[in-house]
C-alpha positions in Angstrom: 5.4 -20.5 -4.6 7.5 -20.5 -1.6 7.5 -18.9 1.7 9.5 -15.9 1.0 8.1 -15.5 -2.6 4.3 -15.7 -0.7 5.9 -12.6 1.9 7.0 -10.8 -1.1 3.8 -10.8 -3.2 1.6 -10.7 -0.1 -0.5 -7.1 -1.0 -3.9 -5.7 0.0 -6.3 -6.6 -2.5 -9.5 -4.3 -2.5 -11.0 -4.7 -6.3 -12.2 -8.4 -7.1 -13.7 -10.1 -10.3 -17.3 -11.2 -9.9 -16.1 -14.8 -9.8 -16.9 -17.2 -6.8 -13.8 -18.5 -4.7 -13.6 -22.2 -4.9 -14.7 -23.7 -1.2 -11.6 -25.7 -1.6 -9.6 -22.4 -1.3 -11.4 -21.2 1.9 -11.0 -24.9 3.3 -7.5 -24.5 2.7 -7.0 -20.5 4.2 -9.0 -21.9 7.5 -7.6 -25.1 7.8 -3.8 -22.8 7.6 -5.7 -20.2 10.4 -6.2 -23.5 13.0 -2.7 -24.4 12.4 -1.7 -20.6 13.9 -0.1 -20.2 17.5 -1.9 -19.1 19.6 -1.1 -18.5 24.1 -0.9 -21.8 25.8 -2.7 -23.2 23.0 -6.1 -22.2 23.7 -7.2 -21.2 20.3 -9.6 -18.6 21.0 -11.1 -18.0 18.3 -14.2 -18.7 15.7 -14.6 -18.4 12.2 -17.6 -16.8 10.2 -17.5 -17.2 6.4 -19.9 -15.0 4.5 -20.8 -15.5 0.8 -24.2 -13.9 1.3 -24.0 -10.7 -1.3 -25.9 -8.5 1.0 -24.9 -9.7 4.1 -20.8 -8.6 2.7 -23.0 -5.3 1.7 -24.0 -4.8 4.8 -20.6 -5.5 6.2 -18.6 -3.2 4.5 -20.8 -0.3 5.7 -19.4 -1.2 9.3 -16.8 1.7 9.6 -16.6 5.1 8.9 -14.2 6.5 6.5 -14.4 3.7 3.7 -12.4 1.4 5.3 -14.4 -2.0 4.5 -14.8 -0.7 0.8 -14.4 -3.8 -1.3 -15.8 -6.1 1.1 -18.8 -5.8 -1.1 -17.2 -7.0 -4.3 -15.1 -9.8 -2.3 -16.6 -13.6 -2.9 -16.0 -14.0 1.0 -15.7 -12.2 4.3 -14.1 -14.4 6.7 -15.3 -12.5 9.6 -12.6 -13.2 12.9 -14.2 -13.4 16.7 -12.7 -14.5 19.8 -14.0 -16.3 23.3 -12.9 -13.7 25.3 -12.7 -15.1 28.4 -10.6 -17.8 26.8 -7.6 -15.7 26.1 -6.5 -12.9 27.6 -4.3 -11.8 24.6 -7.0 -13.2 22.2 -6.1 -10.0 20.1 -2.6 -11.1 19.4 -3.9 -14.9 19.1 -6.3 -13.7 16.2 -4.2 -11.6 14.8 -1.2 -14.1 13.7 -4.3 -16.4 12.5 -5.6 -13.4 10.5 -1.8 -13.1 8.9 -2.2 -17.1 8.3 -5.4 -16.3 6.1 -3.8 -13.5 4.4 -0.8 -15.5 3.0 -2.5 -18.7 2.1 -4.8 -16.3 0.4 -1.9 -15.5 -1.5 -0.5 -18.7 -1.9 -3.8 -20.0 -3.4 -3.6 -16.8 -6.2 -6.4 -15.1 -4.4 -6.4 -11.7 -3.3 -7.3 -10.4 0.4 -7.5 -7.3 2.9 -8.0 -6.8 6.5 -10.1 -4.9 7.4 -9.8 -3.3 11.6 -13.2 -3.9 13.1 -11.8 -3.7 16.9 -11.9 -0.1 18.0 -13.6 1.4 15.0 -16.5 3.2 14.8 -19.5 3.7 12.1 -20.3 7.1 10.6 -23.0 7.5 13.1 -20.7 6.8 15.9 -22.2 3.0 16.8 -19.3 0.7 17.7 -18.2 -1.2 14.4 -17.7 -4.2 16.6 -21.2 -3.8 18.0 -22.5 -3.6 14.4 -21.0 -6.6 13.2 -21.8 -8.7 16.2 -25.5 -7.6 15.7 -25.5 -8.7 11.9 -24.2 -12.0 12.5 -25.6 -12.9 15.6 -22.8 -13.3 17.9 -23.4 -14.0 21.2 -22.0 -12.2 24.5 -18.7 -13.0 25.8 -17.3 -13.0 22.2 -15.2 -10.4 21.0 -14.2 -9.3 16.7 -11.1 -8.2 16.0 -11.4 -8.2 12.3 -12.8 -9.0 8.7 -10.5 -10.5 5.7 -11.9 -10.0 2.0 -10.8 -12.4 -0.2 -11.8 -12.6 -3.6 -10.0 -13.0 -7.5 -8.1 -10.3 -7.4 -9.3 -7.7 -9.8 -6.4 -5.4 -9.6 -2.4 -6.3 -9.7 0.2 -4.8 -7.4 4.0 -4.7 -7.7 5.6 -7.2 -4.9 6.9 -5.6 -2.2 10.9 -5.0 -3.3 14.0 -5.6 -1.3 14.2 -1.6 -0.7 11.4 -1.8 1.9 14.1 -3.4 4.3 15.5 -0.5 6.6 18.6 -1.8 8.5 18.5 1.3 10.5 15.2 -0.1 12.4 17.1 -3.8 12.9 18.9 -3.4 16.4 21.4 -5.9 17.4 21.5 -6.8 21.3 20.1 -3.4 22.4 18.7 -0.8 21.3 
């Protein structure tokens, strides 16, 4: 599939089948991530893959409102954290390698979401980043912006069509 064709069919995924991702495919989706820009090269971030079925159960209790639903039926949470202190626009630097993941996701017939763990918060009110960083273990000085699900898609969505382009929001020159 090419680029465009990837863009086109690129669609949050939240309902997987019970079958297991090939490690190939996440070897591939993180090997695409490293490949993302990033400021003056720096590469902020880190990784975490989660198989674990109650660890992704756990997970996708960490924000209020139902946002990580279907993390729990996803094969793997690829869980996104940053070196702070390495980046000062580590946000933005782990946000185009969270886009990477996303489209090789689709590229490899695999289904994905993001899910927002940076500035969200749990029913209770505890910091969803606080949450997650307890879970896993992460250490201080380490920041997570975000979870992607991936997971055979158990659910199929129309590809975005040509009518989602609005020429009216494209300014030339100026606004």
């Amino acid at each position: 599939m090419d680029f465009f064709e990837v863009v086109r069919r690129r669609r949050s995924i939240r309902r997987f089948r019970k079958e297991e991702v090939p490690q190939e495919s996440v070897d591939r989706m993180l090997k695409a991530a490293f490949k993302a820009p990033s400021s003056r090269g720096r590469r902020p971030w880190h990784f975490i893959v989660v198989k674990d079925r109650e660890m992704l159960e756990r997970l996708s209790q960490a924000k209020q409102g139902g946002g990580a639903k279907g993390l729990e039926e996803a094969s793997v949470g690829i869980v996104l954290v940053a070196e702070e202190r390495r980046s000062g626009v580590w946000v933005e630097d782990l946000s185009v390698a969270a886009t990477y993941l996303l489209l090789s996701a689709t590229a490899l017939g695999l289904g994905s979401f993001w899910i927002q763990i940076r500035g969200r918060y749990r029913e209770n009110g505890e910091s969803s980043e606080e949450y997650v960083k307890d879970l896993l273990g992460i250490p201080p000085g380490y920041r997570v912006l975000s979870i992607i699900a991936v997971g055979l898609p158990g659910e199929v969505k129309e590809p975005h069509g040509e009518d989602e382009y609005i020429p009216e929001q494209v300014h030339q020159e100026r606004w």
